[in-house]
N, C-alpha and C positions, 0 to 999 in steps of 0.2 A: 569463582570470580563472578561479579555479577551484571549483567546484560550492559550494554555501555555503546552510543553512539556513535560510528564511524565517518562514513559522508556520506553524501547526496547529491541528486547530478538533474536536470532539466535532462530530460530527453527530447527535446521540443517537439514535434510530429514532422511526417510526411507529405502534408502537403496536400494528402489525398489523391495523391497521383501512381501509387504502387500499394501491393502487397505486403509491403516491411518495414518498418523503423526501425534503426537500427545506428546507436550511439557510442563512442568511447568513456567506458569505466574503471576509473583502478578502483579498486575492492583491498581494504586492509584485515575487512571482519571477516565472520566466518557463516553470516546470513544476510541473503540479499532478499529484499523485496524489492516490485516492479509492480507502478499501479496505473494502469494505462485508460483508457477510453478508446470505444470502436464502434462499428459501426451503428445507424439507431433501427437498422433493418434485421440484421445478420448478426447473430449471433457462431460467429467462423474463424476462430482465433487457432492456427497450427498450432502452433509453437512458441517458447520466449527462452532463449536461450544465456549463456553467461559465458565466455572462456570454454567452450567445448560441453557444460554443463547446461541440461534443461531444467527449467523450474516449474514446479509442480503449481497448478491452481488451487487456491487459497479459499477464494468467496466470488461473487459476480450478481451480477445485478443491472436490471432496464433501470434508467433513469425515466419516470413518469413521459411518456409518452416521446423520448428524448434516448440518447446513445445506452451501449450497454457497457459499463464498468469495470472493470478485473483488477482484483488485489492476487501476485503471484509471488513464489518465494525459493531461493533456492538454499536451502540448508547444507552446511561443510564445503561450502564455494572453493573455488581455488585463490587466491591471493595475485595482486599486481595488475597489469594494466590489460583487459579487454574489452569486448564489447557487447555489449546487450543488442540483441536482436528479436523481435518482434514478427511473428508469420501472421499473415491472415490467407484464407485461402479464396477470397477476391478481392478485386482492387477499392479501396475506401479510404477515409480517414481515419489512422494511427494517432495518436497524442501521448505521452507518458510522461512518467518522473519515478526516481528510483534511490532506496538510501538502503546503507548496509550497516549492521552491529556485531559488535564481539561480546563471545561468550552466548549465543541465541544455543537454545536447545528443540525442543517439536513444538510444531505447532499446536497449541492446545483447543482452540476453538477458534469456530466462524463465525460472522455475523454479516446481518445486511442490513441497511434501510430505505427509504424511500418516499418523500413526503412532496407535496405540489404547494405550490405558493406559499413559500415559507422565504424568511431571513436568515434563522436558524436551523441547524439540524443535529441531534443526539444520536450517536450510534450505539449501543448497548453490545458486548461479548463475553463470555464468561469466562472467568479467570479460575486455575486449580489451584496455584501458587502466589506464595504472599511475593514471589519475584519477579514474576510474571510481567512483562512489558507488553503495553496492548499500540496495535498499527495499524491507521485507516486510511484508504484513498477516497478521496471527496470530489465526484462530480456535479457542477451544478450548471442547469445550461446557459447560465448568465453570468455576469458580474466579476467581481474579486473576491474569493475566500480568505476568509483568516480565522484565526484559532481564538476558540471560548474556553471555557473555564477547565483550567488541569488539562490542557490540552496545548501542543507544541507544533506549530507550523514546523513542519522539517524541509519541505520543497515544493516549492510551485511550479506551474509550467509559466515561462515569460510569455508564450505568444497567446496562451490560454489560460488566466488566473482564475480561471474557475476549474481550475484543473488543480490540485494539490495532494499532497501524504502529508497525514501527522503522525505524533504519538506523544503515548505517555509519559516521556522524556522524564522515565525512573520506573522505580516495581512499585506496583498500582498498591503493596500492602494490604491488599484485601483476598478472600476468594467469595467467587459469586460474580453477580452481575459489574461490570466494571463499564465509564461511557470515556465518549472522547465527545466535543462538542466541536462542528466550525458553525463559522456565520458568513450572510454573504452581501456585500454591500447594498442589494437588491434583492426582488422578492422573485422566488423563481422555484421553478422542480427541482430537487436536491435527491440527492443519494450515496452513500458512502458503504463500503465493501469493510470487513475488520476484519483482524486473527488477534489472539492471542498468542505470546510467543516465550517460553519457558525458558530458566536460566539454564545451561548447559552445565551436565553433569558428570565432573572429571574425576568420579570417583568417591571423593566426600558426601558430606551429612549437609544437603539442604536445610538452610533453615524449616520450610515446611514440612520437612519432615520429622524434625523431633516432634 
């Protein structure tokens, strides 16, 4: 079966006042991603948890002189309703947003980028499979984000719209270099975190592999 979008949830932040974010999620698929923002000093992230499961990191990245990034994911989740939880191990500002899909298989690659005074930003990952769905977290330290060319707003954060996930909202058909673009209403430091993320394999014949 092939990669397929579940939902997507505002994590909104913390306030800055604690160690943890920490939100309710039902999860129907069977890959979560979590794409947060922290602090612009500290790079001190425990943990990020799901329903008893911990999800491994993905990519990370400073935003140009501005917070640092994390795109995280947790593969064969459990199903139904819990909560994402978020460690830092000092107190700072948390911010996040998180969506889930069925049928995800491994991570197949990372990517980062990072550019200053920009409207636009391209993230480049490289894809193995023509099924391959590519997922990015966009932080910029200003403005509203929204999604450019072949490229799918999946969730923003409300209290912070420069705070977003997208994707390739389908299998990119290509292998090789694959992009997602967002833009942002304003000109600002931009940075976005990506994975590539394969179709899960229940035993059949990938198309990419005949």
């Amino acid at each position: 079966m092939p990669i397929s979008f579940d939902t997507s949830a505002d994590l909104g932040s913390n306030g800055g006042g604690s160690a943890t974010l920490s939100k309710a999620y039902t999860n129907n698929g069977n890959t979560i991603y979590v794409g947060f923002t922290g602090d612009n000093a500290l790079d001190d992230i425990n943990s990020v948890t799901y329903a008893g499961g911990t999800l491994q990191p993905v990519s990370k990245l400073q935003n140009i002189g501005e917070r640092f990034a994390y795109l995280y994911v947790l593969k064969n989740c459990p199903t139904g309703a819990g909560t994402i939880t978020i460690t830092a191990n000092s107190t700072h500002y948390l911010a996040g947003v998180a969506a889930s899909y069925f049928n995800g298989g491994n991570i197949d690659n990372a990517g980062s980028v990072t550019k200053g005074t920009v409207s636009s930003l391209t993230g480049t990952v490289t894809t193995s499979q023509v099924n391959d769905w590519v997922v990015g977290y966009v932080n910029a330290n200003l403005g509203t984000v929204s999604a450019g060319a072949s490229t799918t707003l999946r969730q923003a954060n409300a209290g912070f719209p420069n705070l977003a996930l997208f994707d390739s909202n389908g299998s990119v058909l290509t292998i090789g270099n694959t992009t997602l673009v967002a833009n942002d209403n304003t000109s600002n430091n931009m940075c976005m975190v990506l994975s590539s993320l394969t179709q899960q394999n229940t035993g059949g014949m990938l198309q990419s592999d005949i």
